[in-house]
N, C-alpha and C positions, 0 to 999 in steps of 0.2 A: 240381712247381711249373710254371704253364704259362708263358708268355714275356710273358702280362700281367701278372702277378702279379712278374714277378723286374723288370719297367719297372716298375714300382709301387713296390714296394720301392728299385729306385736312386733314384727319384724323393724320394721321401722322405728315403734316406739326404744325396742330392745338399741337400735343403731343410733336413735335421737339421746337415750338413758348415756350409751359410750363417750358419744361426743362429747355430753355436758361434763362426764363424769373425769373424762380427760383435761378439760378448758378448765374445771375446778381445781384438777392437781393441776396444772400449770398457773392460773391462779395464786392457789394457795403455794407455789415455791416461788414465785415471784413477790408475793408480799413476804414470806420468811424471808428470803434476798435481801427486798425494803429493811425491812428490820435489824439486820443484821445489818446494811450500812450506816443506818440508823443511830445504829449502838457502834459502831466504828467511828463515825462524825463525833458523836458524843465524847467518846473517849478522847479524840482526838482534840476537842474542843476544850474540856479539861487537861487535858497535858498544856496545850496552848498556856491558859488560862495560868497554870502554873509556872511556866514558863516567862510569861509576861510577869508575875509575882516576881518572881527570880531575878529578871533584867532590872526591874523597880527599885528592888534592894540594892542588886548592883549601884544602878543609877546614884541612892542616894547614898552608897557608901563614899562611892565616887566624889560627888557634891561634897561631902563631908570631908574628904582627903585635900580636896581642893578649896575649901576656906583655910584650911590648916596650912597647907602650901601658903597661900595667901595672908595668913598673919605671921609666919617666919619670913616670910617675904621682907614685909613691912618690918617686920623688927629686925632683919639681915641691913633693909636700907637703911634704918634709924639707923644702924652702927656705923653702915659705911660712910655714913654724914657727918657721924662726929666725931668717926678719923680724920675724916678729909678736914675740919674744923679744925684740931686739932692738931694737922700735920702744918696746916698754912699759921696756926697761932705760932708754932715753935718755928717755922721757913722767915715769917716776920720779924721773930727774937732772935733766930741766929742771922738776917740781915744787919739787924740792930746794933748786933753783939761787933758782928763784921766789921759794920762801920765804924763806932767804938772802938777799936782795936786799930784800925788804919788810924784815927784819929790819934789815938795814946801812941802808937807807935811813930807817929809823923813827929807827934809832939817829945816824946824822947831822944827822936833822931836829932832834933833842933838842938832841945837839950844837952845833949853831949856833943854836937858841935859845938855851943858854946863854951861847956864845959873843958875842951879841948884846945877851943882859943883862949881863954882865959887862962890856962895854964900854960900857955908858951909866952 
């Protein structure tokens, strides 16, 4: 090999050394990149994560407001049953009463017509 040929060859090897040495750091800040969305996903996975924890509680506080809703409910209707119960027992007594009263009153009206003829 003469002493052009072995410059040749460094020359070359010095241009192949760049190449690699470039395609490494491109490489290596592409995987840093990687990593760093990596750990961005991550975090954001955990926020998520947390977040679903969060809506869950909601959820079951909610569920929880809503059986409570649901037995005031239930004991709102019970009551309004046994007004209404209540309103028709006394609608029935003062019918009762009504009638009763037209009856006694019929039967007074009689009454003191007779009592009226009998004194003339």
């Amino acid at each position: 090999m003469t002493i052009k040929e072995v410059k040749l060859e460094r020359d070359q090897i010095s241009k192949e050394k760049d190449d690699l040495s470039r395609q490494l750091a491109d490489v290596t800040h592409s995987f840093e990149m990687e990593i760093k969305k990596r750990e961005n996903i991550e975090r954001s996975c955990l926020k998520h994560v947390e977040d679903i924890d969060k809506l869950k509680a909601r959820i079951t506080e909610y569920e929880k407001q809503i059986m409570a809703l649901r037995r005031q409910n239930d004991e709102l209707d019970t009551r309004v049953k046994t007004g209404e119960a209540k309103i028709t027992t006394i609608e029935n007594s003062l019918s009762s009463a009504q009638t009763e009263i037209r009856k006694i009153t019929e039967l007074n009206d009689k009454l003191q017509k007779e009592k009226q003829h009998m004194m003339r």
